[in-house]
N, C-alpha and C positions, 0 to 999 in steps of 0.2 A: 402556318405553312402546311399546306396537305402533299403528301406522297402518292404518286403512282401506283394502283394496286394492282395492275394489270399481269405484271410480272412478279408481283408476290407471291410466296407459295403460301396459302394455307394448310397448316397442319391437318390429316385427316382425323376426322374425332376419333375418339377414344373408343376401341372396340376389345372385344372379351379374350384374353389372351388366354384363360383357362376353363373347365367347364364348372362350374359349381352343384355337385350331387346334391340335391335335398335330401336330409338323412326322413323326413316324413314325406308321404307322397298322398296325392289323393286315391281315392279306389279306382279310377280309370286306369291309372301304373301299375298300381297291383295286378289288375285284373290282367294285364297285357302281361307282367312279370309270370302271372299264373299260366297264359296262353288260352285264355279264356275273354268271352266279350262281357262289357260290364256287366251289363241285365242277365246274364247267366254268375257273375261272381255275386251279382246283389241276392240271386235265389239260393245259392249255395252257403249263403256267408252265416245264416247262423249253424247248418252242419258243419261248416271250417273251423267257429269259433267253439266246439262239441269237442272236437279233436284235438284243440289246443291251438287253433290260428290264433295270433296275434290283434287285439280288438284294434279298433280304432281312437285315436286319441279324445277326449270326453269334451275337448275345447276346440280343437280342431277339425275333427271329424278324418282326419289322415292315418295314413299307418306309418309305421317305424320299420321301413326299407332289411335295416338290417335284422331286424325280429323276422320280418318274414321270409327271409331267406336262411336264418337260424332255424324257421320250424320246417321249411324243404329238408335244411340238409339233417334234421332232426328224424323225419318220417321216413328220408331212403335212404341217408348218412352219404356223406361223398363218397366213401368207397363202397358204400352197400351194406356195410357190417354192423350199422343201427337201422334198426327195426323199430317205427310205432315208437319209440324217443327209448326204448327200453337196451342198452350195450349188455350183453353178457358181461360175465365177471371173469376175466384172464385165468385165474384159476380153476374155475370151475370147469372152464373147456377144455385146460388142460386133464386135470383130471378126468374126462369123461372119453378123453381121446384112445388111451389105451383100450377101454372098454369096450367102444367101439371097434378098434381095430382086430379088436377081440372074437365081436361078435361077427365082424364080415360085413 
């Protein structure tokens, strides 16, 4: 016995209810994350890797999304208050503050 399909609903396939972040991306992301075009991140990229960029994976050839946004907020610190990966040490600035205010 066959059925009518004319009035059947078919279910719509199955479509992507959330987005799935690759934690490695290839260097065309990077390079867009950087705000730079690839062929400029590919001549840049052994001076980035100089400075402590993030290499690329040895099997993969991708990088690790969140490495290289550890070494942004490493070089300007999200508040500005790391410099070049180096934090002052809380007391030290404290200490140096009087001094300062000392001096004028």
């Amino acid at each position: 016995m066959s059925f009518p399909t004319e009035n059947r609903r078919v279910p719509p396939a199955m479509t992507m209810r959330f987005k799935i972040v690759p934690p490695d991306v290839p260097a065309s992301a990077v390079s867009r994350l950087l705000g730079i075009s690839e062929a400029h991140f590919a001549n840049c990229l052994a001076d980035l890797l100089a400075r402590g960029f993030p290499g690329p994976d040895a099997t993969t050839g991708n990088f690790d999304l969140k490495a290289v946004e550890a070494w942004q907020d490493r070089r300007s610190g999200p508040s500005g208050a790391i410099v070049a990966g180096i934090a002052k040490d809380a007391g030290a600035v404290v200490a140096e503050r009087p001094a300062a205010m000392r001096n004028g």
